[in-house]
N, C-alpha and C positions, 0 to 999 in steps of 0.2 A: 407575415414575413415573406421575404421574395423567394421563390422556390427555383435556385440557381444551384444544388447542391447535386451531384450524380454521384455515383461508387466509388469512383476515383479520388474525388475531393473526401469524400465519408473516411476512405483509406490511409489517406492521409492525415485527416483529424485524428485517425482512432490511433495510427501509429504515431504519431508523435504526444498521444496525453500516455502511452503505455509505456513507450521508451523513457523511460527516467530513472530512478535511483537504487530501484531495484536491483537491476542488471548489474549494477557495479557495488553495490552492501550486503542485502538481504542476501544475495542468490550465496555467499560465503555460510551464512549463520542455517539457511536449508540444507546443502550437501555436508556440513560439518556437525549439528544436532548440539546440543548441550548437554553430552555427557556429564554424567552424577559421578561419584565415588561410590557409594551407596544409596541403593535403592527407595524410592522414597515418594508416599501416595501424591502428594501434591504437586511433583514437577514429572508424573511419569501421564502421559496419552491416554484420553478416555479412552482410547478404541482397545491400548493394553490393557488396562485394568478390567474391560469384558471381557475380553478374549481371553485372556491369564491368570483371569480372578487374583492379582495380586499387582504390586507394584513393580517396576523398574527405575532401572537406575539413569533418569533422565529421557529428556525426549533424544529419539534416536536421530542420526543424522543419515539422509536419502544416499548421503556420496554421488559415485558417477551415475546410480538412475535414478538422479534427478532429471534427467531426460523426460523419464517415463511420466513422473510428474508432473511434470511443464507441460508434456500431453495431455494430463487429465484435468488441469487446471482449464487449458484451454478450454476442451469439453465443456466443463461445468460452464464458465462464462459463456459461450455458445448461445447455451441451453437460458441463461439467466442473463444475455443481453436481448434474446428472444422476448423474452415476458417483460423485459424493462421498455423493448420499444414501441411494444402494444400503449402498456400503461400510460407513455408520454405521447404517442398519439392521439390519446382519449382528452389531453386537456390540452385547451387551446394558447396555452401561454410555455415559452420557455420556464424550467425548474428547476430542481432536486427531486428526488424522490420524496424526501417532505411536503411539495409544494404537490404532487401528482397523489398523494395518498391522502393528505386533506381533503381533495377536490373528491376524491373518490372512495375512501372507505372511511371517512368521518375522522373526526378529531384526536380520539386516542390513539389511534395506530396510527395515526400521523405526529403525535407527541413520542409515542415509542422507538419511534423511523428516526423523528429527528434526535430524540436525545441518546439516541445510539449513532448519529450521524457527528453528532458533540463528540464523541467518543474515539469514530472511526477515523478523524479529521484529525485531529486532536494528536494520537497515537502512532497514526501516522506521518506527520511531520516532526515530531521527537526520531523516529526512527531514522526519517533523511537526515533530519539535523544530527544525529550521530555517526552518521556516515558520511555527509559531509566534512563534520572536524575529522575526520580518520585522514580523509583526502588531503585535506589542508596540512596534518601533519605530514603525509608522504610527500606535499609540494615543498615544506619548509625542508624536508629529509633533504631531497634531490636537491637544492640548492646548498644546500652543507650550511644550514641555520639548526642549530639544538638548541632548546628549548625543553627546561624542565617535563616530562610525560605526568607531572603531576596535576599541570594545568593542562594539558591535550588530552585525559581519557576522561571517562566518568567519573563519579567520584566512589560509585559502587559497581564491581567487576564480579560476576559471579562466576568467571574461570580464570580470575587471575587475570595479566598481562607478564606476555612474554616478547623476547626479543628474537632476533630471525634466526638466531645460534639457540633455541629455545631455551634461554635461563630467565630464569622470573624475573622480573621488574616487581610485581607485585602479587603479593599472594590472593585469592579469591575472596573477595568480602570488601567493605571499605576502605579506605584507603585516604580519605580525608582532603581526595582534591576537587577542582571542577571545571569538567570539560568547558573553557571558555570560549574556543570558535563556534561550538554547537549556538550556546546561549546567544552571543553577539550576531550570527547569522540571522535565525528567528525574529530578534530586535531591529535588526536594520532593516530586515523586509518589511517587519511592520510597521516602522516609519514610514518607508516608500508609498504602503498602502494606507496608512491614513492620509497621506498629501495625497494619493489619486494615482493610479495609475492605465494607462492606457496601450494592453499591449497591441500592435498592430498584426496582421497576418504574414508581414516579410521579416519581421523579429521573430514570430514565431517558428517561421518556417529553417530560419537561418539556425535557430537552437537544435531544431532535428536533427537536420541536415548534421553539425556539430557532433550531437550525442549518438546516430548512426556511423557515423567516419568513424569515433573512438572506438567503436564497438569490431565493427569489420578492422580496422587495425589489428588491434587485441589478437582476433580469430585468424589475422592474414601471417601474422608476424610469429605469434603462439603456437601457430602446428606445426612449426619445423622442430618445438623443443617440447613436445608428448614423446613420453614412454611409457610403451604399450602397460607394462607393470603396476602401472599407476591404475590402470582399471580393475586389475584384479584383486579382490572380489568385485563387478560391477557392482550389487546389491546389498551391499555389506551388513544392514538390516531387516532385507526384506522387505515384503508388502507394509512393514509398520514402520520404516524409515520412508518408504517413497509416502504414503500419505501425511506423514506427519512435514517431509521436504515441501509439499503439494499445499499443506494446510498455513506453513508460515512464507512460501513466497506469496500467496492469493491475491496479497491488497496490489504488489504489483501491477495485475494486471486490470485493475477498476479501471483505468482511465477509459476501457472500451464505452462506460456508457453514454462517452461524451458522442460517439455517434448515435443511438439510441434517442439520444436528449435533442440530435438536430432535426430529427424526421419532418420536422416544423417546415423546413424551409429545403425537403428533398422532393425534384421532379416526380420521383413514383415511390415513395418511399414502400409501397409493397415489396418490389423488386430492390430498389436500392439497398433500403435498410440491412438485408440478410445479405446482402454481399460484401456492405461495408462492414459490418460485424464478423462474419467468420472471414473477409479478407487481410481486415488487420489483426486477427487473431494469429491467423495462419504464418503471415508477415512476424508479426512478435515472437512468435512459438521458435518457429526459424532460428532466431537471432540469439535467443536463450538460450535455446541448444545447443547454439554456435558455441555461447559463450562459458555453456556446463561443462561441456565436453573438452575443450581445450584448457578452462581450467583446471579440471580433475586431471586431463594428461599430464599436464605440466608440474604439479604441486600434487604429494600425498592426499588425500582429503580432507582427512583429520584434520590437517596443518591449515583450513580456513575456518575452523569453527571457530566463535566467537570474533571472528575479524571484521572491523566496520571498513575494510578495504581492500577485500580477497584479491578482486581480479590485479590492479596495482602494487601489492607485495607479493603475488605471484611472480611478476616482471621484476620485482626487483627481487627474488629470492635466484630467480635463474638467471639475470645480468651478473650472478656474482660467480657463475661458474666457468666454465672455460668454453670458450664461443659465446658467451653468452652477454658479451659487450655491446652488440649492436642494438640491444633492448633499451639501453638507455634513453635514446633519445624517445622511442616508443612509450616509455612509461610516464616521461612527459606529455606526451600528444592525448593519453589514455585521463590522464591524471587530469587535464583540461577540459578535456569533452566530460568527464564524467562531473566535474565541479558545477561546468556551466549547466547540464542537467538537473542537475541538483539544486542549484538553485531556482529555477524557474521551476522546477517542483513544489518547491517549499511554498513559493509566490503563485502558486495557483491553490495549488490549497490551503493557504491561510486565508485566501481571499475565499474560496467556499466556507472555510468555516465559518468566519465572519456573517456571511451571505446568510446563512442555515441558524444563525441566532438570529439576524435580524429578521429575517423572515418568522420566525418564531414571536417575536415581540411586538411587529406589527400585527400578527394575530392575537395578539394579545395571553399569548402561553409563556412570556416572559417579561421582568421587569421592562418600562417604557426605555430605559437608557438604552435599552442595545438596540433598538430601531432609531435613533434621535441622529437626526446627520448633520455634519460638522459645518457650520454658517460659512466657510469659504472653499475648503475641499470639495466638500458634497459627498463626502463618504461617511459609513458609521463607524466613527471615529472611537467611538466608545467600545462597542463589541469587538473593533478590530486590537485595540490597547488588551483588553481582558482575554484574548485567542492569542496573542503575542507573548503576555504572560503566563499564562495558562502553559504552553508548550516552551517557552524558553527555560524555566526552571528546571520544570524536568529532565530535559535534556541536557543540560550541566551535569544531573546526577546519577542516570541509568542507560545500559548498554541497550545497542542495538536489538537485541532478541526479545528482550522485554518489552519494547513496544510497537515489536513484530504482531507477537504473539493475540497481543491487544488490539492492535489496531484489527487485526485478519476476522476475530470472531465478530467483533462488531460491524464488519462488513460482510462476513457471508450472513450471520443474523438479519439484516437488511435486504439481501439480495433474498432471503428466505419467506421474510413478510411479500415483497414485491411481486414475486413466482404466484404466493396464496393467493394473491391477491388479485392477479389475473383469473385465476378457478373462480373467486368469487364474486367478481363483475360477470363472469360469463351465465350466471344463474341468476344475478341479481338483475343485474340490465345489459338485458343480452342485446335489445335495440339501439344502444349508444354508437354514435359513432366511431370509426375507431381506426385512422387513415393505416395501420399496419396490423395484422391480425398475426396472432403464433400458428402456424399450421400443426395439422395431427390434435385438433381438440386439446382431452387435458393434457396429455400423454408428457409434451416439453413441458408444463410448468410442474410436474407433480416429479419429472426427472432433475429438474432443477431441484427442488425441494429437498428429495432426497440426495444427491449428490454432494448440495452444500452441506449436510447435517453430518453426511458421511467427511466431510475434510475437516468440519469445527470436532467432531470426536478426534482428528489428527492432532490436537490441541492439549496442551497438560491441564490435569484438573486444577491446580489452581488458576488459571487462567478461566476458567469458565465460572470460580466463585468470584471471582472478582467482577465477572462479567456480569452475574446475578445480583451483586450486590450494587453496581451500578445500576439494574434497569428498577432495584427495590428502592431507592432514592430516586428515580426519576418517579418511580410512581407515587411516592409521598409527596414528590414537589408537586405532580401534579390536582391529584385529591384535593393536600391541603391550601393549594396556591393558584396555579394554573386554572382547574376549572370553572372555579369562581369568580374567576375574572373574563372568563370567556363572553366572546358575544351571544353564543348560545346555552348560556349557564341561566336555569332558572330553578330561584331558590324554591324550596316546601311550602307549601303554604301553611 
C-alpha cells in the first residue's frame, strides 16, 4: 500500500470510527447503572462480589464521575492500541485481529479471537440498533406522530418504561412487544451490503463532521441549563460505580484500532502511529466529557438509566421548563446527528462482521457458505444474510444494557489475548519484523492486560457466564468441527 498516511489523517480516522453511538445511548445506561430492588448474585459486579463477599443489588451506576471513567477507559485503550499496532505491523496485509493472530500465534487463538469477535460485532450492533429506535422514537415525538410504544421499545425491559412525568408505561419484565425500527434498520443495512457498498472518503468525512456538530451543539447549548445540584453527590457509588460506568461504555471507544490497522500505509508509523492513537484518544475523551458532564448537569442522573436516548430526552425534559424553549430546535439538530451516526455505525460493523466470518470460512474454520460471493454483487452474500439476522432479532427483543454488557466483555477479552500476545512474539520471534514496536518492553502489554481484566470485573457475573458459555461452544464447534477441516488438521494414524 501507498504510505501517504501522517498523524493528522491517523486522527482523523480514529475520531471519526470512535465518534458514533455511544456518545448519544450507552454513555445514559453508564452514568445511570441498572439498579435491582433486591440484591442479587447474578446482576451484581465481579469486582463487588470480592470485595464484599456477597452480592448487591445491581450494577451500580458511575453518575457524574463518569468523567473519571472515560479517563480510565482512555488509558486502558492507549495501553492496548499500543500492542494492537505492533501486532498489525507484524503482518503484511490489512485485517482484524483474527486475521493478525492467525498469522502469528496459530490457529486456535485465532478461532478464540475470532469467535469472540462473532460475539463482540454481534452485541454490538443490537446495542446501536437499540439506540437507534430510541432516536427514531424521539424523531416521531418531535414531529407530534404517536405511535403505539408497544412497537418502539424492546419487547423485554428489565426496569420497566417510563414516561418524562415518571409514571410507568410498562412495568419490568416482558411486555409482549417488538422493538420494530431496531429490527428494520439492521435489515435495510443488510440489504445495502449484500448489493455492495462503496463508502468514499468525503461521505465519510461529511458523517463526522455531522456527528461532531451534534455533539458540540448538545455541549454549547446545554451548559446554560446545568445546576450545580445535579452534581452532588459527584460519585454517588464510588470507585465500584466508576468502574463498572468505565466497563459498559468500553466498546465505544474500539474504533481506535482502525488506526492501529492503518500502520500499513503510514510514513513513519514509529512516530505516527502513537500520535494518531493517543491524539484521537485525547480528542474523544474530550468530547465525552463534554458530553457527561452537561448531561448530568442538566438531568438528575438516575433519570438516564436504562434510556436508549439520554442525551435527547435530556433536551426534551428541560425544553419543557421555563426558558427552556429554545432547545427545541436543538433537539432536532442532536437528534439528526446522532441518527446519521448511528447508522453508519451499524453499516461499518455489519460489514466487519460479515468480513470476520468470511474470513474464517475461507480458512476453512467454518461452514464454505459464509466465504461463497454473490455471482453479481461480489460480496458474501450469505454470511452477510446470517449477521443481519443474527442481530436483527435480537434487537427487536432486548434493551440497550444487555448488549452493552455483552458486547464490552467480548472486546476487552480480545484486546486481552492481543496485549499476550505481543509478550509472546517478543520471546518467541523476537527477529520478526515489526514496522511499529510498543516502547518500555513488557511493561505496556502486561498493563494492558491487567487493566482490561480490572474493567471486565466491572462487569455483572452473569454476564461473564454467558460469556464462558459462549467461548465453551465455540470450543466444541471447534474440536468437533472446525479442526478437522483445517488445512493443517492431520488425522492419527
Amino acid at each position: 500500500m501507498k504510505k501517504t498516511l501522517g498523524p493528522v489523517s491517523l486522527t482523523a480516522l480514529g475520531v471519526g470510527a470512535v465518534i458514533g453511538s455511544g456518545i448519544f445511548t450507552v454513555i445514559g445506561v453508564a452514568i445511570g447503572g441498572n439498579q435491582m430492588s433486591a440484591a442479587s448474585l447474578a446482576d451484581s459486579p465481579v469486582i463487588d462480589l470480592i470485595l464484599h463477599h456477597g452480592a448487591v443489588a445491581g450494577r451500580p451506576g458511575a453518575g457524574p464521575a463518569l468523567a473519571v471513567s472515560l479517563i480510565l477507559v482512555a488509558i486502558v485503550c492507549a495501553l492496548t492500541g499500543l500492542c494492537y499496532a505492533e501486532l498489525a505491523s507484524m503482518i503484511p496485509i490489512a485485517g482484524s485481529a483474527y486475521t493478525y493472530t492467525y498469522a502469528t500465534l496459530g490457529e486456535l487463538v485465532a478461532w478464540i479471537i475470532g469467535w469472540d469477535l462473532i460475539l463482540e460485532y454481534a452485541f454490538s450492533n443490537m446495542s446501536v440498533s437499540v439506540g437507534f429506535a430510541a432516536h427514531v422514537v424521539d424523531l416521531l415525538d418531535w414531529l407530534g406522530l404517536k405511535i403505539s410504544p408497544k412497537w418502539l421499545s424492546p419487547a423485554y425491559l428489565p426496569l420497566g418504561l417510563q414516561d418524562l412525568q415518571g409514571r410507568d408505561i410498562y412495568l419490568p419484565g416482558w411486555h409482549g412487544g417488538f422493538n420494530i425500527p431496531a429490527f428494520l434498520i439492521v435489515l435495510l443495512l443488510t440489504v445495502v451490503l449484500v448489493r455492495g457498498i462503496k463508502e468514499s472518503a468525503e461521505t465519510n468525512n461529511i458523517m463526522v463532521l455531522v456527528k461532531i456538530a451534534a455533539i458540540l451543539v448538545f455541549i454549547f447549548f446545554g451548559i446554560s441549563f446545568i445546576h450545580p445540584g445535579n452534581y452532588v453527590p459527584f460519585s454517588p457509588n464510588g470507585w465500584s460505580g466508576v468502574l463498572a460506568g468505565g466497563s459498559i461504555i468500553f466498546f465505544t471507544y474500539i474504533g481506535f484500532d482502525s488506526v492501529s490497522t492503518a500502520s500499513e500505509e503510514c510514513k513513519d508509523p514509529q512516530r505516527d502511529v502513537p500520535i494518531g492513537i493517543l491524539a484521537t484518544l485525547v480528542v474523544c475523551t474530550i468530547l465525552y466529557i463534554g458530553v457527561a458532564m452537561v448531561l448530568t448537569g442538566m438531568v438528575p442522573w438516575q433519570s438516564v438509566a436504562g434510556d436508549g436516548a439520554p442525551v435527547v430526552n435530556a433536551l426534551k425534559r428541560v425544553s419543557l421548563t421555563p426558558g427552556g424553549h429554545r432547545l427545541h430546535w436543538v433537539r432536532l439538530a442532536v437528534l439528526l446527528g446522532a441518527i446519521v451516526g448511528m447508522i453508519s455505525s451499524i453499516l461499518v460493523f455489519q460489514l466487519g462482521q460479515a468480513r470476520v466470518w468470511f474470513a474464517m470460512s475461507r480458512d476453512r474454520l467454518l461452514p464454505s457458505a459464509f466465504s461463497k460471493v454473490h455471482p453479481r454483487f461480489r460480496t458474501p452474500a450469505f454470511a452477510t444474510w446470517v449477521a443481519g439476522v443474527l442481530v436483527a432479532i435480537p434487537a427487536g427483543l432486548f434493551d440497550v444494557g444487555t448488549f452493552a454488557e455483552m458486547s464490552n466483555i467480548g472486546t476487552l477479552f480480545a484486546f486481552v489475548l492481543v496485549s499476550m500476545g505481543v509478550i509472546v512474539l517478543r520471546y518467541k520471534d523476537p527477529k520478526r519484523h515489526r514496522g511499529f514496536r510498543v516502547p518500555f518492553g513488557p511493561v505496556i502489554p502486561v498493563l494492558s492486560v491487567l487493566f482490561c481484566v480490572l474493567l471486565m470485573a466491572g462487569l455483572p457475573a452473569k454476564t461473564w457466564i454467558r460469556f464462558f458459555v459462549w467461548l465453551v461452544i465455540g470450543l466444541v464447534v471447534y474440536v468437533f468441527y472446525s479442526r478437522k477441516r483445517s488445512e493443517f488438521y492431520a488425522p492419527e494414524a
